[in-house]
LOTIFI-726207 format. One record per residue: residue in one letter; x, y, z of N, C-alpha, C in turn. Coordinates in steps of 0.02 Angstrom, whole numbers, plus 50000, padded with zeros to 5 digits. Example, Ala and Ser with C-alpha at 12.3 -4.5 7.8 and 13.67 -1.06 7.14 Angstrom:
2
A506604971650390506154977550390506604983550390 S506424988850354506844994750357506455000250394 
This chain:
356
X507525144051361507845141151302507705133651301 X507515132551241507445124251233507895119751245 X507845114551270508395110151288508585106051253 X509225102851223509445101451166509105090451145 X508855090651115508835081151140509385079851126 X509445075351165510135068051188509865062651200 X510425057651164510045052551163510665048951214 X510415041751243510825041051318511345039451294 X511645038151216512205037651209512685045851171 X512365047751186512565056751131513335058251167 X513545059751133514535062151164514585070551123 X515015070051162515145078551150515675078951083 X515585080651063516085083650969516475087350981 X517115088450978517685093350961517535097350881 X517385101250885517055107950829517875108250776 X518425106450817519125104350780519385099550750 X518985093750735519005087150724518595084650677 X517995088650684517295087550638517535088350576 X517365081950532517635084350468516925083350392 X516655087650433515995088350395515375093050426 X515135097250396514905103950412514085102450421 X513835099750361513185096850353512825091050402 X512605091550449512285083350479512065078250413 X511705080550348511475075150328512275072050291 X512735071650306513315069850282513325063850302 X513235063250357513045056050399512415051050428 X511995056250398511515051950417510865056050411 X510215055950439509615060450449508985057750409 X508525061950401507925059950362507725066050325 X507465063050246507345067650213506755066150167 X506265068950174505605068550135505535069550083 X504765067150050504675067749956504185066949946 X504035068849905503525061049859503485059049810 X503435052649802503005048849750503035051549677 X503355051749636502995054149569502995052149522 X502775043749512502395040149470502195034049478 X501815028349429501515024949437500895026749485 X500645018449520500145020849576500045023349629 X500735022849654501035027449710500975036549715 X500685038349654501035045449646500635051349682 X501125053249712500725058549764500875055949831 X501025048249848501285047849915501775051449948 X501715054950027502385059850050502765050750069 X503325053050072503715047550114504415050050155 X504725047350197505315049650199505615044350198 X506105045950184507095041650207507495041650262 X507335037650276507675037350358508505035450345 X508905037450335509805035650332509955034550401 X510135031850446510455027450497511095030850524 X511365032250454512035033950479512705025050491 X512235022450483512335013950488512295011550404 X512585003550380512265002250327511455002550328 X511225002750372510145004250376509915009650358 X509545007550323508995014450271508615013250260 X508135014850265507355012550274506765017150235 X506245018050216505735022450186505245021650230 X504845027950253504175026950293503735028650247 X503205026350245502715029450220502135033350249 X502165041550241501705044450284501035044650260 X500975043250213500185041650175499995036050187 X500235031050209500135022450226500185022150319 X500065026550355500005025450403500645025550448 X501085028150402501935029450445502185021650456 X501975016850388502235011450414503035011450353 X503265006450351503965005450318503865001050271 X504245003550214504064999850159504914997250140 X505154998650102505704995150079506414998050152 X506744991750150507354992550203507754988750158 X508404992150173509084988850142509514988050210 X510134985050195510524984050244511164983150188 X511464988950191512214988250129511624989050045 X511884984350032511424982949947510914979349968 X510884975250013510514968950036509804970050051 X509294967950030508574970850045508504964850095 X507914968750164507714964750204507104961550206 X506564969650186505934967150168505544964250089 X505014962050115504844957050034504244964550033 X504284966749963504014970949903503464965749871 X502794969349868502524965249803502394967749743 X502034964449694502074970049631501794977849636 X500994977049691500844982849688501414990349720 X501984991249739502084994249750501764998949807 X502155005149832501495009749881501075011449835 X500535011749846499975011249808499785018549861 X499375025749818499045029849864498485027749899 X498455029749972497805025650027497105026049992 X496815024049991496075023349965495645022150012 X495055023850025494445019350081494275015850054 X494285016049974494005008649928494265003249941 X494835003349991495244996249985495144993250055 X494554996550071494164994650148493884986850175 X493704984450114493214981150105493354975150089 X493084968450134493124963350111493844959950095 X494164958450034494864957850017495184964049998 X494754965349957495144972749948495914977349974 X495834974750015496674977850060497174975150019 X497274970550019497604964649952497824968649882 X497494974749840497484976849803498004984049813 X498144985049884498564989149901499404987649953 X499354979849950499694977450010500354976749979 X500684983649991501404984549969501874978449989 X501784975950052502174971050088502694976750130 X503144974950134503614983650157503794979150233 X504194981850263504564978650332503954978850375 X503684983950387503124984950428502704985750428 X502144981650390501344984850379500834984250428 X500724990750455500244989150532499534986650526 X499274983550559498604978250530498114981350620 X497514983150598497004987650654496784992850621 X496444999350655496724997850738495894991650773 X495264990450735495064988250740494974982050725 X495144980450679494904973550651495784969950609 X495994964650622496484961450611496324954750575 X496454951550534496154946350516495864947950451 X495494940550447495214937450378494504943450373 X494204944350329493614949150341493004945450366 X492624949550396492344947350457491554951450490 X490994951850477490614953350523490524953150584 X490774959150634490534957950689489914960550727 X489604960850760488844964350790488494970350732 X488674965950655488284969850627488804973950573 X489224973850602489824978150564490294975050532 X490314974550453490654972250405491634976150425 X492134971550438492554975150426493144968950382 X493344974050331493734972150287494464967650302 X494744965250272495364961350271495874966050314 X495964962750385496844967950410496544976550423 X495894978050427495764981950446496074990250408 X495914997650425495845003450392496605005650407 X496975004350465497635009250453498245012350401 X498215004450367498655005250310498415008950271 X497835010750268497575016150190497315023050227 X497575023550280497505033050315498065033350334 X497985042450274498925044450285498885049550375 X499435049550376499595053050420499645060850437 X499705063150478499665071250514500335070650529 X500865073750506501305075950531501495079350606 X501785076550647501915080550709502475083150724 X503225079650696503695083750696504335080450658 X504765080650631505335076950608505905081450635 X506245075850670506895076050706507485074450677 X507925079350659508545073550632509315075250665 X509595071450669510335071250701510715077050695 X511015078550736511415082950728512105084650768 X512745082050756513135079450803513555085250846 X513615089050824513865094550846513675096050907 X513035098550899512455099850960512235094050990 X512765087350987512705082051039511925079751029 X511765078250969511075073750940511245070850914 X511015062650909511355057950871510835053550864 X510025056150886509455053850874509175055350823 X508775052550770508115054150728507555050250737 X507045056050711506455051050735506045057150701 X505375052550670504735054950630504195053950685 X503595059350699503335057250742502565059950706 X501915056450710501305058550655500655054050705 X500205060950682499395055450703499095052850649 X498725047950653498445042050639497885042450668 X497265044950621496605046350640496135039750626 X495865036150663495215032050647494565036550676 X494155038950619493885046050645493345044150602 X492545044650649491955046250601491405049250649 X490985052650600490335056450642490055048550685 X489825049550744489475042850795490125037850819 X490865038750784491255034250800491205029250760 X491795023450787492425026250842492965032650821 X493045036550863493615042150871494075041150913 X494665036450874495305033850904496095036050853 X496245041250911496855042750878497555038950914 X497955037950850498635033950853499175041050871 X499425040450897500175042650885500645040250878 X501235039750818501545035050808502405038850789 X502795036650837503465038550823504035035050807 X504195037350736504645029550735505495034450745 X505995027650765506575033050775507285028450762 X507725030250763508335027950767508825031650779 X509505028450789510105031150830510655032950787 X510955036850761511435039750713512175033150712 X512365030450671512495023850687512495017650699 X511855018950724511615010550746511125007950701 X511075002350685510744998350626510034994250638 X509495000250696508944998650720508415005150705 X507795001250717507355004550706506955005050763 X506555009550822506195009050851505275012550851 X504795007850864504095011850840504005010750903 X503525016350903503325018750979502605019350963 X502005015950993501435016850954500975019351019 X500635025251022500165027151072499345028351051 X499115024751077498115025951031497815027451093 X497445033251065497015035751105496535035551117 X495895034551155494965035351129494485039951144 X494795044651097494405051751112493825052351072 X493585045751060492845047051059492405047551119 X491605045251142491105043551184490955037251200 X491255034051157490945024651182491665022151177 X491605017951229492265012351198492195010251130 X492795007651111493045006351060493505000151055 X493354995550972493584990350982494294988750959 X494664986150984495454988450967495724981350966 X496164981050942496484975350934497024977250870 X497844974950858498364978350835498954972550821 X499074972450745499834969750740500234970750692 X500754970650685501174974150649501624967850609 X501534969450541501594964450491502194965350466 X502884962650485503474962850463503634957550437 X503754959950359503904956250321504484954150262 X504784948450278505564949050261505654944950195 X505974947850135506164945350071506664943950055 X506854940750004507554938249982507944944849968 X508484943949993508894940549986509134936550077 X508764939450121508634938050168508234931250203 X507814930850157507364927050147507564922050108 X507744916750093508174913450057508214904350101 X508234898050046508174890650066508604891750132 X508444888250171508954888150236509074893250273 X508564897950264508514905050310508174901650386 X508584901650434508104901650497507644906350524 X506874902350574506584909750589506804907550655 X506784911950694507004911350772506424912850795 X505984909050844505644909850900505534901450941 X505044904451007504934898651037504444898051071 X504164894451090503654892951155503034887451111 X502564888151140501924884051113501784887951042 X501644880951002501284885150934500704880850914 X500054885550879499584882450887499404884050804 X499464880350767499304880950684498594884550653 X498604886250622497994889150588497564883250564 X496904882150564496674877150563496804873050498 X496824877150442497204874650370497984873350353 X498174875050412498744875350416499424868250468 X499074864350491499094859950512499614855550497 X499644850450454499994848250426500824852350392 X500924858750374501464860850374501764863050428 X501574864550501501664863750555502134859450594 X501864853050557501994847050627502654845850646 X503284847950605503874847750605504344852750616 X504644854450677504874860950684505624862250656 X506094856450633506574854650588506184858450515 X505674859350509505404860350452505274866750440 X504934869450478504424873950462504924881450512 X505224877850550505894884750548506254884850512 X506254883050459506944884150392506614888150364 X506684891950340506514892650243506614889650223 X505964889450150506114883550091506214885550022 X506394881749980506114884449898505604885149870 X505494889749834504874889449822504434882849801 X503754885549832503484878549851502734879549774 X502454873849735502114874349709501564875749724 X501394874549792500614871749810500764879249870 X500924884449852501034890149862500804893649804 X500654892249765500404897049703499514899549718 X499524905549699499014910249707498784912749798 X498394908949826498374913749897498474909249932 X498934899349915499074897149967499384900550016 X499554896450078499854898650124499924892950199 X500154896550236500534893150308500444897250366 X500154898650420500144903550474499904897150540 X500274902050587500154899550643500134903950690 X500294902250768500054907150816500734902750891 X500904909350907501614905950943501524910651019 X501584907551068501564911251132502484909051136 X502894915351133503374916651143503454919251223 X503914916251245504324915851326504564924251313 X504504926051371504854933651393505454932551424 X505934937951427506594935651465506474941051533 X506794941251570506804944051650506484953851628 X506704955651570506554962251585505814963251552 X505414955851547504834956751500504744956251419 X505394954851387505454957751330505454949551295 X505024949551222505084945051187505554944151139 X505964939851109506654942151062506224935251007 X506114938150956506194934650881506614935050838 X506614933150785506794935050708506924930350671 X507304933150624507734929450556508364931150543 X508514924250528509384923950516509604920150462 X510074922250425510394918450356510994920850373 X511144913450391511964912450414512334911950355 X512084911350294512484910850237512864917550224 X512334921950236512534930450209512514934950271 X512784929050331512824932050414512424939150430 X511584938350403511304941350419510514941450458 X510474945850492509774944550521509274950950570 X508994948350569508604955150614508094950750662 X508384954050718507824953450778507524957450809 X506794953450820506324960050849506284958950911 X506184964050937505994963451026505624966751040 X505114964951089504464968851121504274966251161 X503904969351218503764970651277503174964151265 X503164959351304502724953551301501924956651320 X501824962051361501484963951394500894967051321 X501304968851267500944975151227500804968651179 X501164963251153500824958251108500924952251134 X500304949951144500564941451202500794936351148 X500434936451103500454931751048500964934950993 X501234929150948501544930150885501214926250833 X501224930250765501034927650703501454924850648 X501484919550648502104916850583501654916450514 X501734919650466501494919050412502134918050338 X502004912350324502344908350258502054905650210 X502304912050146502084910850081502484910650033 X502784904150026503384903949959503304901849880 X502774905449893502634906349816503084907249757 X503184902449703503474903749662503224910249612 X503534912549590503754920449547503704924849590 X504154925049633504314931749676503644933049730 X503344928049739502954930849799503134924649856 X503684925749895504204923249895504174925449981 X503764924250034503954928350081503734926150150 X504114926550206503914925750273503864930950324 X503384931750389503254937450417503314934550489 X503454938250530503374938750603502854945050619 X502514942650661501994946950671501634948250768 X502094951550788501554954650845501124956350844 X500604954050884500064954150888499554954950948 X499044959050955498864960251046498254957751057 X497954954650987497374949150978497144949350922 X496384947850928496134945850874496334938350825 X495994940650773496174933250696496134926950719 X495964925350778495854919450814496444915350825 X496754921350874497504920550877497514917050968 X497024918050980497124913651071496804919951106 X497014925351090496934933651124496394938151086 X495834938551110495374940551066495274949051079 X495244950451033495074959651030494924961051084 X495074966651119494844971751157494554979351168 X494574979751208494014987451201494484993351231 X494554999851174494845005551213494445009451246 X494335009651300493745013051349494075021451333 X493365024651356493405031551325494045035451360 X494315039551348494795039951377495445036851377 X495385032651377495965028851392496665028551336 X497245026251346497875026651324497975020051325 X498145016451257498515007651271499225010051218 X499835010051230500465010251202500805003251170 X501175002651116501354997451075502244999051090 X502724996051089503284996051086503634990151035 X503854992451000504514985350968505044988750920 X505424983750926506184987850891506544979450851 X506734984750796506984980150752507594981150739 X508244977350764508764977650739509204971650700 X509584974950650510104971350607510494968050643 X510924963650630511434960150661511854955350623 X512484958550625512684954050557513594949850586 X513534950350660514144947750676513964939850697 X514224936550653514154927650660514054925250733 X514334928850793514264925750850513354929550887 X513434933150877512794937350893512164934050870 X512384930950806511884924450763511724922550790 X512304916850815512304910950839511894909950922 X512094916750945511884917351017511224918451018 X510814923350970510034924050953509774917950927 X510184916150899509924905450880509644903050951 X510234899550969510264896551030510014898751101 X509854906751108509524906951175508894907151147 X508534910251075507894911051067507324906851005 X507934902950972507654898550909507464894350943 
């Protein structure tokens, strides 16, 4: 007989007390798709928390996350295009741009990260192919409290697949805790092709107003090294950790990025995020220093709603300090990070002060 999952916090239910028959009463995930505009035909699901957190994955976009709320409150920044269905047309050059929903989590690889780029011959496009290959379903898990489950979690492959290569499969599980107001991705790539393979991976979380907002802090720390155009909005860290208003000289593809070697704390783990103490809210990410050495700050406050800042793990590439690497045949490299809400003023204050 199969053995039931538990998650390390799961408690046992009195079957006399339960005052609700259905699991999705409280929480679970429930799939769809798409049926209109450019989106149409995308599968997606709904991740419910069971918490104010609710989230959308997109399994046609690479199982990444597109819109998150917290109560009414949106976390991530949306752009006009909407999920857009994956295309290989949007391979190329800028092109990705023409599909770049924005969404909490847009994963950027598994080869190529960055500005577009020839390398040994090989043209690869803006942020690389993941975002526009849907996914293989592997199993959907959802809570169930009775039977002492209080876990969900979507779990799907992620093919980078061609005749001669590279043949590198992702496995990607994203999950959360019935209650709790977090998200965890679990990312495993494989190289079941014949030649190594060039790998390099980061995950583009990206946060919008109402979250996003003048006087929004970002929280991180250590050395930061500016993008070479980027220089001058840099030089002031009173500055360039706030949010601002929208800025003019932000209109069309200005922008602000830099590159941050963030400190690990004793168990390895890096702690970022964002916080708006106005609307005592915020989300911090944490991940294993080991799986992304570097961080990506990207700020674009574009006036008319393109309005937005990102934290970005990253395990190289874009001429970030950490340059691409190779998945040797065979081999297994795993991604970890988790994103949670936090909306109690002292919890703020304490993610301020040990990690801003």
């Amino acid at each position: 007989m199969a053995k039931k999952r538990k998650s390390a916090n799961a408690r046992r239910y009195d079957p006399d007390l339960v005052r609700f028959i259905n699991p999705a009463q409280v929480g679970g995930i429930e799939t769809s798709v798409l049926d209109d505009g450019a989106g149409r035909g995308v599968r997606i699901a709904w991740v419910n928390t069971g918490s104010p957190l609710r989230y959308k994955v997109l399994i046609d976009r690479g199982l990444d996350i597109a819109d998150a709320f917290y109560s009414s409150l949106s976390l991530s920044w949306l752009s006009l295009t909407g999920p857009t269905a994956p295309s290989r047309a949007l391979d190329k050059g800028l092109d990705w741009l023409g599909g770049f929903y924005g969404g909490l989590v847009c994963s950027c690889g598994p080869q190529h990260v960055g500005a577009p780029e020839t390398i040994d011959g090989i043209d690869y496009g803006l942020h690389g192919t993941h975002s526009n290959t849907p996914a293989q379903i592997e199993s959907i898990c959802r809570p169930d409290p009775a039977a002492e489950i209080d876990t969900m979690s979507i779990t799907g492959l992620v093919r980078t697949a061609r005749v001669f290569g590279p043949n590198v499969e992702l496995r990607r599980t994203i999950s959360s805790t019935l209650g709790v107001p977090a998200i965890h991705i679990h990312d495993e790539f494989t190289n079941r092709g014949n030649a190594p393979a060039r790998h390099c991976w980061l995950l583009h979380c990206n946060f919008g107003w109402p979250l996003t907002d003048r006087g929004t802090r970002l929280v991180f720390r250590g050395p930061l090294v500016p993008r070479a155009d980027s220089v001058k909005w840099f030089v002031d860290p009173k500055r360039y950790k706030f949010v601002r208003s929208p800025v003019s000289t932000h209109r069309g593809a200005d922008e602000a990025c830099a590159f941050i070697d963030p400190p690990a704390d004793s168990a390895g783990l890096c702690h970022v995020g964002i916080v708006n103490e106005k609307l005592s809210l915020g989300v911090e990410i944490t991940y294993p220093r080991r799986h992304f050495p570097r961080l990506t700050n990207w700020q674009h406050f574009g006036p008319g709603g393109e309005y937005v800042t990102a934290l970005e793990p990253i395990s190289g590439g874009m001429g970030c300090g950490a340059p691409a690497g190779l998945l040797q045949l065979g081999d297994t490299k795993t991604y970890d990070c988790t994103l949670t809400v936090m909306t109690d003023p002292k919890d703020l204050k304490t993610l301020i002060r040990k990690w801003g």
